[in-house]
Every structure is written in C-alpha cells, then in structure tokens.
MARTIFI-532398 format. One record per residue: residue number from 1; x, y, z of N, C-alpha, C, O in turn. Coordinates in Angstrom, 3 decimals. Last residue first. Example, Ala and Ser with C-alpha at 12.3 -4.5 7.8 and 13.67 -1.06 7.14 Angstrom:
BEGIN
{pt 2,{12.850,-2.250,7.080},{13.670,-1.060,7.140},{12.900,0.030,7.870},{13.409,1.138,8.039}}
{pt 1,{13.190,-5.690,7.800},{12.300,-4.500,7.800},{13.200,-3.300,7.800},{14.236,-3.319,8.465}}
END
This chain:
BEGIN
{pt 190,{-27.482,6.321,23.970},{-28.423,6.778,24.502},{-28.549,5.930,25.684},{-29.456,6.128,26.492}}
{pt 189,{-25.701,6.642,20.946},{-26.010,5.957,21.737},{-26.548,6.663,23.075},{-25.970,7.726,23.299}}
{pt 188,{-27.205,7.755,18.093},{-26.339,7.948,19.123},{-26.957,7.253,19.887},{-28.169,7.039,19.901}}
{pt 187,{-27.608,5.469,15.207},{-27.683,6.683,15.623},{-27.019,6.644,17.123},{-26.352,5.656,17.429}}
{pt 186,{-26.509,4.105,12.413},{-26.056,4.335,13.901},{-26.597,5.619,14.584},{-26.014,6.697,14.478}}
{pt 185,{-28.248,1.621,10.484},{-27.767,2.923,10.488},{-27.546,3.215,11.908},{-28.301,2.658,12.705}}
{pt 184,{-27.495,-0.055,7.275},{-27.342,-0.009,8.806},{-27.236,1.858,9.348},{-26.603,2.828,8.933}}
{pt 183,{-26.962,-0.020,4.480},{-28.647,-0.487,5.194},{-28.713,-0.027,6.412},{-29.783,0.421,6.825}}
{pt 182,{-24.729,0.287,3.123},{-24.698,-1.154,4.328},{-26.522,-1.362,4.519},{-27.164,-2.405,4.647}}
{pt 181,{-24.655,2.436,1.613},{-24.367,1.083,1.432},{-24.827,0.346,2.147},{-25.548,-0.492,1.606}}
{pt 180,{-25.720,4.435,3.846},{-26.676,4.584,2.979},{-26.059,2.726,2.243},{-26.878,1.811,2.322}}
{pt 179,{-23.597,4.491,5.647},{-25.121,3.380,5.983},{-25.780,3.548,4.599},{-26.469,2.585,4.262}}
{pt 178,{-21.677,4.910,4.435},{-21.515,3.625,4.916},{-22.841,2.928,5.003},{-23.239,1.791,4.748}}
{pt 177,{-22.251,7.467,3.531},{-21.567,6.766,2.938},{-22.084,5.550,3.110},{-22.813,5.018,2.273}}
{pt 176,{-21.673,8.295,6.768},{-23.683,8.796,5.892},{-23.229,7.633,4.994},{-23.669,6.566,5.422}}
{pt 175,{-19.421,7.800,7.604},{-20.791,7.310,7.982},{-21.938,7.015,7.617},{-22.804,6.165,7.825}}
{pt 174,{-18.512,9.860,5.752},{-18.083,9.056,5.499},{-18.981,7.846,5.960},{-19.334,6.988,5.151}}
{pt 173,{-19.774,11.978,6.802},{-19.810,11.987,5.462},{-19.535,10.424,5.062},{-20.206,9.839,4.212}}
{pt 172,{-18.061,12.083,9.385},{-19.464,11.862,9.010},{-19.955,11.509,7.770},{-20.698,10.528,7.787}}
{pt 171,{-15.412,11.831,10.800},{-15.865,11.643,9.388},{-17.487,11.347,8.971},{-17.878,10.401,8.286}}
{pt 170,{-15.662,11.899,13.726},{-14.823,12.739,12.714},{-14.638,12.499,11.331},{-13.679,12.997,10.742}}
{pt 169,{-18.074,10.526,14.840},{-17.287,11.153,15.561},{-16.130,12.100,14.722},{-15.788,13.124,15.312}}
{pt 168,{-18.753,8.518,13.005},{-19.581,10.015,12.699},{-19.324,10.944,13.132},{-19.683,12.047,12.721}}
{pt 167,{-17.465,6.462,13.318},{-16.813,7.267,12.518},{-17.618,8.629,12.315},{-17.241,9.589,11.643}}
{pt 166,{-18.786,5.488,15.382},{-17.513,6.065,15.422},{-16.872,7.062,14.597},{-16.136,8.017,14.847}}
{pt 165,{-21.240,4.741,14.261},{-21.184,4.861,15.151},{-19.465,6.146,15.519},{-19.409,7.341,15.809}}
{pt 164,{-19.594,2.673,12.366},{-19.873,3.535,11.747},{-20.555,4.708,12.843},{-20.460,5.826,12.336}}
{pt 163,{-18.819,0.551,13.962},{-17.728,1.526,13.483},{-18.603,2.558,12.909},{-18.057,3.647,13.089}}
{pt 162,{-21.303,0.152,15.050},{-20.247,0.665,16.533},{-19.225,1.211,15.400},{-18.689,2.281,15.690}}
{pt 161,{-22.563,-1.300,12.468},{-22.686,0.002,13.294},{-22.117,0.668,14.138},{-22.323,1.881,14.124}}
{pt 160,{-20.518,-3.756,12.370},{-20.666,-2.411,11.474},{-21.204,-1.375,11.996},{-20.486,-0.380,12.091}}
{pt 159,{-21.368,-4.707,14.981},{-19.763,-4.535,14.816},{-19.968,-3.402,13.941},{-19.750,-2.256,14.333}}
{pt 158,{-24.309,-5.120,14.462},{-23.911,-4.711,15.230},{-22.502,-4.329,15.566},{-22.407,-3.556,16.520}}
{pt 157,{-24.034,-6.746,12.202},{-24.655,-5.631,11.992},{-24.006,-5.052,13.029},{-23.030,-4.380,12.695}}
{pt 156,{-22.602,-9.399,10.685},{-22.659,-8.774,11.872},{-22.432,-7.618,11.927},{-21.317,-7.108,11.816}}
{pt 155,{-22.181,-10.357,8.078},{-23.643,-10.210,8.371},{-23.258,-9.584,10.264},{-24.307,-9.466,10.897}}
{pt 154,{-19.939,-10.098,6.877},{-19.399,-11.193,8.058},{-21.398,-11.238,8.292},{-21.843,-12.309,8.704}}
{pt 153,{-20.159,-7.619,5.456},{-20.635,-8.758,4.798},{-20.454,-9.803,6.144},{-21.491,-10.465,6.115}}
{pt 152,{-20.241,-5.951,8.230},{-21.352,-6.532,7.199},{-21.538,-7.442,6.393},{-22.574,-8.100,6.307}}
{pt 151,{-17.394,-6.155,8.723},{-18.289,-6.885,9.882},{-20.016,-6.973,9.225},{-20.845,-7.801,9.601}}
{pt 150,{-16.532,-4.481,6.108},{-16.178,-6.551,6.297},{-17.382,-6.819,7.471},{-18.267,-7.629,7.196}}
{pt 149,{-17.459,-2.268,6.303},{-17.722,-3.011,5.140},{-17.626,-4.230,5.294},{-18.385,-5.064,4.799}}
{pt 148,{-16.108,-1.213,8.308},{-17.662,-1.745,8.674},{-18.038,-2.501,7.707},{-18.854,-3.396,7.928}}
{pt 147,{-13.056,-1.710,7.498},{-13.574,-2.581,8.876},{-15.277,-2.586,8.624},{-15.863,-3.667,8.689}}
{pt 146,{-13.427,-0.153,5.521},{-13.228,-1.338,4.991},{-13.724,-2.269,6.196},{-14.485,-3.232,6.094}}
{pt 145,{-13.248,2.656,7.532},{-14.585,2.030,5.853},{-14.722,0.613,5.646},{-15.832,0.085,5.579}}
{pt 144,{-11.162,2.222,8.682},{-12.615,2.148,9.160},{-13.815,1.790,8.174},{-14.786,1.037,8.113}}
{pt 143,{-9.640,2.441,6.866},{-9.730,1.331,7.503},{-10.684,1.099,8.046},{-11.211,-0.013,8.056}}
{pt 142,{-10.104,5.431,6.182},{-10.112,4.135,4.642},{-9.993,2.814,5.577},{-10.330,1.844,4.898}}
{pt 141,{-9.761,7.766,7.714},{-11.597,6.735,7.573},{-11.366,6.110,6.824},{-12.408,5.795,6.249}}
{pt 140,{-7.744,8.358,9.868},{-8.239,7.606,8.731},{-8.959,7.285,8.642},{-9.298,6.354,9.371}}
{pt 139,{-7.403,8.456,13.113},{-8.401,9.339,12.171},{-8.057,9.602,10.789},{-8.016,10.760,10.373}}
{pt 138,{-5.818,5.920,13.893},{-7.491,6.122,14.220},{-8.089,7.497,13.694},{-9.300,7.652,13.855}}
{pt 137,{-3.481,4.191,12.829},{-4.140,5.547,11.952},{-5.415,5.750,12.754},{-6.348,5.731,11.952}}
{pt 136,{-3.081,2.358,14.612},{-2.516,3.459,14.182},{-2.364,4.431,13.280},{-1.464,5.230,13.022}}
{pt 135,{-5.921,1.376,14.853},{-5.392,1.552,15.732},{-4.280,2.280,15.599},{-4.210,3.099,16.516}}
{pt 134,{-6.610,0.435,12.122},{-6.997,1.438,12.961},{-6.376,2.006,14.021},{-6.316,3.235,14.063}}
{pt 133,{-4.418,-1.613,11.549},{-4.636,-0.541,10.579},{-4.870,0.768,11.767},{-4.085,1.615,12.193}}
{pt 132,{-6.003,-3.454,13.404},{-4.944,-3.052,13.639},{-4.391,-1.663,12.669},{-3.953,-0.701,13.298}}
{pt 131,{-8.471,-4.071,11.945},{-8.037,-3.063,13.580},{-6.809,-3.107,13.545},{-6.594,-1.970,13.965}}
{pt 130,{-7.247,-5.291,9.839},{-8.363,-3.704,9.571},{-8.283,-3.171,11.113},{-8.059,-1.993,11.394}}
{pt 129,{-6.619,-7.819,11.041},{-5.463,-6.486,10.049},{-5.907,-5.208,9.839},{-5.206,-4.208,9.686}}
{pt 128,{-9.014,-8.252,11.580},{-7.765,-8.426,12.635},{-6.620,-7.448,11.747},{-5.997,-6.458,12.129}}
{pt 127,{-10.423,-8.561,8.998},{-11.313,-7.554,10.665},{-9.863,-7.611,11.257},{-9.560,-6.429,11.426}}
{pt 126,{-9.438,-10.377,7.565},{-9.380,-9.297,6.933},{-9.746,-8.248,8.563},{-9.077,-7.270,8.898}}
{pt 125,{-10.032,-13.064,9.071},{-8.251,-11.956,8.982},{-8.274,-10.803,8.651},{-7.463,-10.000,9.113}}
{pt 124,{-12.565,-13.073,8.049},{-12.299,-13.072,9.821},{-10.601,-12.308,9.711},{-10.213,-11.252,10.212}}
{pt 123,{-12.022,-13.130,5.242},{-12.744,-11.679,6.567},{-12.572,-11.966,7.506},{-12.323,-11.013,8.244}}
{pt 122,{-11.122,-13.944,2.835},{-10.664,-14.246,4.352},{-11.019,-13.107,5.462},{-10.328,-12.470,6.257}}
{pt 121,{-11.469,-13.119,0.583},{-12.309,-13.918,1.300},{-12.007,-14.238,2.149},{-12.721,-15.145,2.575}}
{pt 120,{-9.354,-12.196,-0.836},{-8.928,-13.672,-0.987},{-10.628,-14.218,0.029},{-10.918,-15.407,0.161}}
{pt 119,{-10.260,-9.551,-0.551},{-10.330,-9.952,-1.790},{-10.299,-11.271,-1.628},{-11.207,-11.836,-2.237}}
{pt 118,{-9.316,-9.370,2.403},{-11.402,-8.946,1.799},{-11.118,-9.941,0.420},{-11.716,-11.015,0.341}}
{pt 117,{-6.540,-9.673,2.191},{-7.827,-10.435,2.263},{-8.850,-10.473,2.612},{-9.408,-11.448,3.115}}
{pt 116,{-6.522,-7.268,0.716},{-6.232,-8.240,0.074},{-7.033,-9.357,0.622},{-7.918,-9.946,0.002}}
{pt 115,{-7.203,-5.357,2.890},{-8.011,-5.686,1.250},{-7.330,-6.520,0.825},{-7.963,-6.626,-0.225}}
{pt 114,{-5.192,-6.513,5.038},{-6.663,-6.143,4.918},{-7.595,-6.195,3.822},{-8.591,-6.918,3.786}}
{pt 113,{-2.625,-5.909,3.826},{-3.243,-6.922,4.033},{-4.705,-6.761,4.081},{-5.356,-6.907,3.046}}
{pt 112,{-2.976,-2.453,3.626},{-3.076,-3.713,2.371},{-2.964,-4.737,2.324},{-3.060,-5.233,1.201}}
{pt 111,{-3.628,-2.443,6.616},{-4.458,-1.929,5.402},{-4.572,-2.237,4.151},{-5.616,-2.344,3.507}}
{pt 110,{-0.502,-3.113,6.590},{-2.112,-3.259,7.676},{-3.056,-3.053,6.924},{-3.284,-4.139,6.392}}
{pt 109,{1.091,-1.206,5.528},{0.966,-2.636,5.296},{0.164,-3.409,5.746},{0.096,-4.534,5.252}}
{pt 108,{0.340,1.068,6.202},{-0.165,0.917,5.081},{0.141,-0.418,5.055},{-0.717,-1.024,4.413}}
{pt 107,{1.399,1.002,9.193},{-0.418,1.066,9.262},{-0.495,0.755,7.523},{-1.508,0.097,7.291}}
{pt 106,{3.736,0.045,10.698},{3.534,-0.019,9.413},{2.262,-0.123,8.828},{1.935,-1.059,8.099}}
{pt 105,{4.673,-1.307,12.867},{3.627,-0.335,12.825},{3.702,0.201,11.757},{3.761,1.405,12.004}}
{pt 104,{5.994,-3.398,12.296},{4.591,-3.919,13.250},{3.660,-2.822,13.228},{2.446,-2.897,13.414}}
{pt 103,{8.176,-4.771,10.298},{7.356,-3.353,10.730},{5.928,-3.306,11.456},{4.871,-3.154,10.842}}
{pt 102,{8.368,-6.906,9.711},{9.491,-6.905,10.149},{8.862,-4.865,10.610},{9.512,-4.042,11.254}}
{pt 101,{5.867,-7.836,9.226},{6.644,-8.764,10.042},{7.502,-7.923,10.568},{7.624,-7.944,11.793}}
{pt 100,{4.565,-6.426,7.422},{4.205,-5.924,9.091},{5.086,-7.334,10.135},{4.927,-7.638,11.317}}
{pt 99,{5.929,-7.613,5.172},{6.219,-5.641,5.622},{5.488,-5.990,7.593},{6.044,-5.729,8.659}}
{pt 98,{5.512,-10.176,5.388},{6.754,-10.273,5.692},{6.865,-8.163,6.112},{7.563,-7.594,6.951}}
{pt 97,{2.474,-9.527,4.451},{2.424,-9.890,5.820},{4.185,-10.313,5.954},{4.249,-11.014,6.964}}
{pt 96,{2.594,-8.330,1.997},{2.296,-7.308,3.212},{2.644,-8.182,4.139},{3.333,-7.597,4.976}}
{pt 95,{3.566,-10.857,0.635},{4.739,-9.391,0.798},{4.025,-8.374,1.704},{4.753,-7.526,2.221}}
{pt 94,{1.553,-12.325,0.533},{2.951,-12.690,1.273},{4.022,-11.244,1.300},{4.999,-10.929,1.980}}
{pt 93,{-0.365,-10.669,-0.281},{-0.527,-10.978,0.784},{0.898,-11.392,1.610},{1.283,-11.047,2.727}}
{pt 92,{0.890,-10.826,-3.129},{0.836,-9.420,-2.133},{0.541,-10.157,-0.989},{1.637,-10.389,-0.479}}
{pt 91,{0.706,-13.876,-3.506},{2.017,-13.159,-3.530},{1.956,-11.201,-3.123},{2.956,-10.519,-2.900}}
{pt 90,{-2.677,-13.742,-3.898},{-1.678,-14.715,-2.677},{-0.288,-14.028,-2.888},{-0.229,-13.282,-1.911}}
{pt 89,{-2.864,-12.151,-5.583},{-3.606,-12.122,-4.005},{-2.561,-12.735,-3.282},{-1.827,-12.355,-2.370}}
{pt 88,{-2.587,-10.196,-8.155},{-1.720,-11.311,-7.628},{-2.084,-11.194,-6.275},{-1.688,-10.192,-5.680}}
{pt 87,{-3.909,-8.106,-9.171},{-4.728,-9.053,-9.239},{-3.715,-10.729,-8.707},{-4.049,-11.905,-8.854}}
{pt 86,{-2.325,-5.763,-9.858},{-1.788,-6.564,-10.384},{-2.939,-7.931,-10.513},{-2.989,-8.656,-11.506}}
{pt 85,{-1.965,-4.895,-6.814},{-2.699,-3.896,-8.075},{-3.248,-4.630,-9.220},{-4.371,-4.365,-9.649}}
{pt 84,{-1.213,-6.517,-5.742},{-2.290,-6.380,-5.302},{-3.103,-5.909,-6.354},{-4.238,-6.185,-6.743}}
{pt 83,{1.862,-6.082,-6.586},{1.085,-7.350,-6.970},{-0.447,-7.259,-6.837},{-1.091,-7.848,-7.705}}
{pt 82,{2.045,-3.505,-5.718},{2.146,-3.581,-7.278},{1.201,-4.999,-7.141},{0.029,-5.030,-7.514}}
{pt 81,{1.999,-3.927,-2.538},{1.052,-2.873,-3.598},{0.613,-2.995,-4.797},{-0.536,-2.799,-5.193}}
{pt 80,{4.335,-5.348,-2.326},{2.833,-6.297,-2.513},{1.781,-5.708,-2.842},{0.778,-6.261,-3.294}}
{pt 79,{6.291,-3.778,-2.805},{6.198,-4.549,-3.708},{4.377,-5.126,-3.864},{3.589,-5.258,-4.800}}
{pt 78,{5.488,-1.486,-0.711},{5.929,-1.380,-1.974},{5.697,-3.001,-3.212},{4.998,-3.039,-4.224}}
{pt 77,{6.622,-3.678,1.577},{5.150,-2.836,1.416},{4.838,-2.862,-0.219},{4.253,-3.732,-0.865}}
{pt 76,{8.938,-4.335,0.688},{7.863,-5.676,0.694},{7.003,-4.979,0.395},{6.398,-5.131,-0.666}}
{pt 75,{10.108,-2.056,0.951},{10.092,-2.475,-0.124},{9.250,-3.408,-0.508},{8.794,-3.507,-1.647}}
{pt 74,{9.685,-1.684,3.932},{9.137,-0.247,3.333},{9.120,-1.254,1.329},{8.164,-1.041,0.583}}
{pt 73,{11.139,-3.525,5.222},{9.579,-3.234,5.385},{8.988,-2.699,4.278},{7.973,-3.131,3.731}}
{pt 72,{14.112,-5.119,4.746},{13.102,-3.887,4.312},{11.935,-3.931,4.205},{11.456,-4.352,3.152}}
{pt 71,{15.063,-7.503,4.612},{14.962,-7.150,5.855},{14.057,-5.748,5.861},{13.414,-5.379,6.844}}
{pt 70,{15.951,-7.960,1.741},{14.890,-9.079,2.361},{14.073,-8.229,3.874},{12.875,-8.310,4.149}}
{pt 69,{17.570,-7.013,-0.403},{17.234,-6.347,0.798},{15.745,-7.054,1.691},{14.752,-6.451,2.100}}
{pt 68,{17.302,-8.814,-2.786},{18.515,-7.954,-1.838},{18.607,-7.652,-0.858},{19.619,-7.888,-0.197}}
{pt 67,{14.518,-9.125,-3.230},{15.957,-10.354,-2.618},{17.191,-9.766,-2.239},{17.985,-10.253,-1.434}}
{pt 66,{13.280,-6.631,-3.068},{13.297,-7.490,-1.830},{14.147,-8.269,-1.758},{14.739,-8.463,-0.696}}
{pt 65,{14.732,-6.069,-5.395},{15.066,-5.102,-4.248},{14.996,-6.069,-2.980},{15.884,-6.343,-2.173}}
{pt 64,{13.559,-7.613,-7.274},{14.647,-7.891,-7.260},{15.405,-6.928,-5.757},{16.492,-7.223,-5.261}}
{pt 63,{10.901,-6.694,-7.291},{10.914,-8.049,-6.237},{12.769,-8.451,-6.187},{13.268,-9.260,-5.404}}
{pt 62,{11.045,-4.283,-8.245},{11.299,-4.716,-6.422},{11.553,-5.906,-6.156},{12.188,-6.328,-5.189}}
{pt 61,{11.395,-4.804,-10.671},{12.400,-4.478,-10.376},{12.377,-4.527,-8.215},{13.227,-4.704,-7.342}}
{pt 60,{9.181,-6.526,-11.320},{10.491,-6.769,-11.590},{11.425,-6.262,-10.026},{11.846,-6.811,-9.008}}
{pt 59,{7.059,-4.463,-11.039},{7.532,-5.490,-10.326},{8.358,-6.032,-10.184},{8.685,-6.286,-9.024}}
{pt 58,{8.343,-2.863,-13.123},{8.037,-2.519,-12.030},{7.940,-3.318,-10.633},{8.455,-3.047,-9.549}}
{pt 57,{7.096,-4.503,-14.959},{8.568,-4.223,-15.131},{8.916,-3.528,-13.595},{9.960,-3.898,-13.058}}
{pt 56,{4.256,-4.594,-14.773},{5.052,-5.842,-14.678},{6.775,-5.422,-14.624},{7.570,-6.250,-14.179}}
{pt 55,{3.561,-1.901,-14.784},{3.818,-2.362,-13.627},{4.289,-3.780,-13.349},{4.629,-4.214,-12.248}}
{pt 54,{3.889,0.720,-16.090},{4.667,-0.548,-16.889},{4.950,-1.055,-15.490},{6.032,-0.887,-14.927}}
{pt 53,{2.663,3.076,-16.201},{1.910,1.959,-16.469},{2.567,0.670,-16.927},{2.156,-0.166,-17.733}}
{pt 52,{4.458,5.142,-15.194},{4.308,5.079,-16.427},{3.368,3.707,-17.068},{3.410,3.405,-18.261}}
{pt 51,{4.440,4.561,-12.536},{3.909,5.687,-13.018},{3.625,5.649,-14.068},{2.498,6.074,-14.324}}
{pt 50,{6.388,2.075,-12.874},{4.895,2.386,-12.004},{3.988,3.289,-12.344},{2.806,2.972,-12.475}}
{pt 49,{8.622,3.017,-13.083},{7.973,2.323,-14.398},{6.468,2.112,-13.986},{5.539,2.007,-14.787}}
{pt 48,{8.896,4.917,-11.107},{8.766,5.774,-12.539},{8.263,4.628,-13.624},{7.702,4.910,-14.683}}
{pt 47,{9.800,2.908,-8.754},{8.577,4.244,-9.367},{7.965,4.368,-10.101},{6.758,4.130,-10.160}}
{pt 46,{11.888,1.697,-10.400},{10.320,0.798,-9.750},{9.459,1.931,-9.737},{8.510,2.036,-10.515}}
{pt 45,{13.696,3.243,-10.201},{13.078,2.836,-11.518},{12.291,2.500,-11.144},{11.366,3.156,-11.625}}
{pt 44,{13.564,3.378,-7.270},{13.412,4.626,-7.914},{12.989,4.290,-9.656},{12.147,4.951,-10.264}}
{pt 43,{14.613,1.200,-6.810},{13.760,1.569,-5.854},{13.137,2.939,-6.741},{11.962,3.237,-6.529}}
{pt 42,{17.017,0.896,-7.870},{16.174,0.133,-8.519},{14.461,0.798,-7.935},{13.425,0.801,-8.601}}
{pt 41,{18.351,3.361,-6.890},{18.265,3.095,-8.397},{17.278,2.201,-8.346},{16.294,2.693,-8.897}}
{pt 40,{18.804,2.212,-4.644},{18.421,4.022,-4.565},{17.815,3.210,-6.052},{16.800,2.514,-6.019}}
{pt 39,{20.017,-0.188,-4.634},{18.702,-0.246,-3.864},{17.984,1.335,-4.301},{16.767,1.519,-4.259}}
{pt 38,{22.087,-1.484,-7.266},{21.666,0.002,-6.213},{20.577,0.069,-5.872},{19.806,0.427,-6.762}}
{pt 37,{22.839,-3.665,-8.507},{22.060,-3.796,-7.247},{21.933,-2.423,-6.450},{21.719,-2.325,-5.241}}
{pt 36,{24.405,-3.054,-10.821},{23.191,-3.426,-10.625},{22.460,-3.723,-9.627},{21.307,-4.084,-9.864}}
{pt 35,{25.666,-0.085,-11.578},{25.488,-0.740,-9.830},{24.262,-1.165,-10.313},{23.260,-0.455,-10.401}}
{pt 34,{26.045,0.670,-13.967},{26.783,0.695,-13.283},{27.006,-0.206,-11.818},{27.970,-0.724,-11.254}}
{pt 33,{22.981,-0.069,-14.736},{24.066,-0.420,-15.763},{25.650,-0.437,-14.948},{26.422,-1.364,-15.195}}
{pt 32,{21.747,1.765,-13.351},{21.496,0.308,-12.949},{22.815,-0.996,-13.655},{23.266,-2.088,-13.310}}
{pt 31,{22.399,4.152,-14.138},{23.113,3.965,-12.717},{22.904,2.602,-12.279},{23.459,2.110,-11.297}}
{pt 30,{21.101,4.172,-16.427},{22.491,4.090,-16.863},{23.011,3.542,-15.309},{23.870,2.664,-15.222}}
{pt 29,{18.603,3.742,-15.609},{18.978,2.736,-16.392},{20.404,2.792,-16.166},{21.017,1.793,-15.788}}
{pt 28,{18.316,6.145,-14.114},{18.046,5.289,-13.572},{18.643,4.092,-14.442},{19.312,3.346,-13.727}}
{pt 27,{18.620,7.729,-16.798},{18.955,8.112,-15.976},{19.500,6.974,-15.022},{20.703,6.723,-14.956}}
{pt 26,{15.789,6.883,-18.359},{17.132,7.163,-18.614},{18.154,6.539,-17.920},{18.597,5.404,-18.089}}
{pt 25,{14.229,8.190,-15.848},{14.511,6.306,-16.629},{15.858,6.039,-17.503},{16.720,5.181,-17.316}}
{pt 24,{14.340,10.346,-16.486},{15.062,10.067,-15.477},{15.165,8.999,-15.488},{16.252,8.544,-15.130}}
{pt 23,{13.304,10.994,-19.093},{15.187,11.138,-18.714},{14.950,10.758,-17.676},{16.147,10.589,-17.444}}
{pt 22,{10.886,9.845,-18.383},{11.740,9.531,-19.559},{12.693,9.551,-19.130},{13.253,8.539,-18.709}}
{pt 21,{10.051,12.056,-16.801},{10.492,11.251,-16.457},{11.239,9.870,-17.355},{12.036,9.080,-16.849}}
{pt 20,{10.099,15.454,-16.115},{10.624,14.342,-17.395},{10.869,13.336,-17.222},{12.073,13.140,-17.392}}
{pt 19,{9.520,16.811,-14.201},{8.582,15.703,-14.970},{8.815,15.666,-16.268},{8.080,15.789,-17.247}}
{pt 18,{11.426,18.476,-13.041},{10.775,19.134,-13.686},{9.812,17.868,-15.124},{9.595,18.019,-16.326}}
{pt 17,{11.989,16.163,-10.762},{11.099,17.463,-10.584},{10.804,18.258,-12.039},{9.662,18.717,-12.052}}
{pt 16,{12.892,14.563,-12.812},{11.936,13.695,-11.998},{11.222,15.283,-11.513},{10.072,15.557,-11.856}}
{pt 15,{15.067,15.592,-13.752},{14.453,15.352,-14.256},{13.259,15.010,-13.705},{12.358,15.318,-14.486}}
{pt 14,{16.687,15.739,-10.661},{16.501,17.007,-11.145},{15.101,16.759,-12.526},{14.164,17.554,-12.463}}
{pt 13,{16.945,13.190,-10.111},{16.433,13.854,-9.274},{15.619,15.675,-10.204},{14.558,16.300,-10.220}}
{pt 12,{19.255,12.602,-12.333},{17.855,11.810,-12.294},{16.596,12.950,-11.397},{15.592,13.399,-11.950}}
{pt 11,{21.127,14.062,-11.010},{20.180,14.718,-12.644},{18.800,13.854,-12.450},{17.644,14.275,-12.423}}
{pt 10,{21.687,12.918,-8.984},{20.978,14.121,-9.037},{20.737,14.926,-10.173},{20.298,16.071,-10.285}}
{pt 9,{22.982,10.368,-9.933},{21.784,10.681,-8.758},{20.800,12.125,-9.236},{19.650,12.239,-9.661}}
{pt 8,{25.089,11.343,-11.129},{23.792,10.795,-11.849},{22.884,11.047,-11.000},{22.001,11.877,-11.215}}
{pt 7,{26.623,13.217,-9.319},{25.774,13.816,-10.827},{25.096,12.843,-11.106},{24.024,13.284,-11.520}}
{pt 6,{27.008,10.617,-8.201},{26.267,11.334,-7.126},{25.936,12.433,-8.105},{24.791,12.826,-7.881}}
{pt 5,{28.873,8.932,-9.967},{27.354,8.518,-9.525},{26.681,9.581,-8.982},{25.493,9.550,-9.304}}
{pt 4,{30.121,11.401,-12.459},{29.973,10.714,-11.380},{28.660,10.086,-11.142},{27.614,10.380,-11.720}}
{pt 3,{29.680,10.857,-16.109},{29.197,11.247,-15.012},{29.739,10.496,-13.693},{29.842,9.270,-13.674}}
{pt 2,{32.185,10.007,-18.502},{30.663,9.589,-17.545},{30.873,10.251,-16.208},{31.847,10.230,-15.456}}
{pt 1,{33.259,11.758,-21.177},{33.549,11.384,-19.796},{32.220,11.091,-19.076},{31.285,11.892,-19.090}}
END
C-alpha cells in the first residue's frame, strides 16, 4: 500500500533531519512521480541535488519551479544562485533581477545581482544593486565589502573609503581587510 502524500512529506522530512539524504531523494522522487508539479517536492529535490553536487539537475528542477510558479521571488532567487554558481552570468542575472522585481526587499537578490554584475563588468549597476543590498541589510559587511571593492576598481577612492570609513563603525576587521586590499585607508573623519 503507498503511502499517503502528507507520510511522504514527512518521512522525506524525517530523513533529511537525521541526514540521509539519499532517502529523502528517494523520497522526493516518489512524490515527484505522483505530483509532477509539487512546488514542496521540486523545491526540496532542488536542495538535496544541490547539496549533493548535482547542480545541473538542480537547476533543472527550479527552473521547472519558476515556469510554474513565475510570480515567486524566493524561487528566481534560488534559481539564479545555482546559475551564478554555475558560471551562467547572463541567465542568473535574469533570475535575480525578475526575484527583486517581484520582491523589492529581497536584500539576497540585491547582493546576487550585485556580484553577478561585478562578474559581467557592469560596476556602475553593480554600486546601484550593492546600495541597495545595503540599505536592507546595513549591518552585513558582505555588501559593503563588495560596494568598496567595486567604487575601487570604478578607481574612485574616495566612495571606497566613506564605505570602509563605515564599516569600521561595526566591522572593523572587515575595514582592516579592505584597506590592507584596496591600498586605501580611512581614518576618522575630523
């Protein structure tokens, strides 16, 4: 006799805490086999094939989430992570910038536009997605890092210092970091 869905659910669940994740792929397979479009299920194999270094299959399986579920922030996010990971610039970029379309405050989709386009070379965009990042994470130092890192290579010293300047305010370490890279160094303003 097969399992209800809501026993599959929660064996999967149950394997996944005591890190078997095998069975919960398993698991996930059989409930994909049943409901090929279960957003729980695919969203959840996408994990575990993630985890397990099988991030082309992984991709797969969101980008099949996003055509389902087009209107989901949280899955675009998710997806354009994998592509980013992946060395796919232009197709993460299009999946962070549809996540902060439909999620404006969605600071990780801010942030992975941002390095993506550091990566594509687009720094003037890369500084406009990196403040914004900031602005709702302001005591995160991974946007701030990346913000002084871009207004340097941009060669504008003076932008990199005011962040790094800032950041000595609650990440110092992170400051010290920055100038010892950059060359630049902030001391207090006076």
């Amino acid at each position: 006799m097969a399992l209800p869905w809501l026993a599959l659910k929660w064996q999967a669940i149950a394997w996944l805490v005591l890190g078997r994740t095998e069975r919960a792929h398993a698991v996930f397979d059989e409930m994909l086999r049943r409901r090929p479009d279960d957003a729980y299920a695919l969203a959840s194999r996408a994990h575990v094939l993630s985890q397990a270094g099988q991030r082309d299959a992984a991709i797969d399986d969101l980008s099949r989430l996003v055509a389902l579920d087009p209107q989901n922030a949280h899955h675009a996010f998710n997806l354009g992570f994998l592509l980013e990971e992946a060395g796919r610039y232009d197709e993460a970029l299009a999946e962070f910038e549809r996540a902060t379309r439909l999620s404006d405050k969605l600071d990780r989709a801010w942030y992975g536009k941002g390095l993506v386009l550091i990566r594509l070379g687009r720094l003037d965009e890369a500084v406009a997605a990196l403040k914004r990042n900031t602005e709702l994470q302001p005591m995160s130092p991974y946007g701030w890092y990346q913000l002084a890192r871009v207004h340097a290579d941009r060669r504008d010293p003076d932008a990199a210092v005011q962040v790094i300047r800032h950041l000595k305010g609650f990440e110092p370490k992170v400051a010290a970091q920055l100038e010892r890279e950059t060359g630049l160094y902030a001391t207090e303003k006076g």
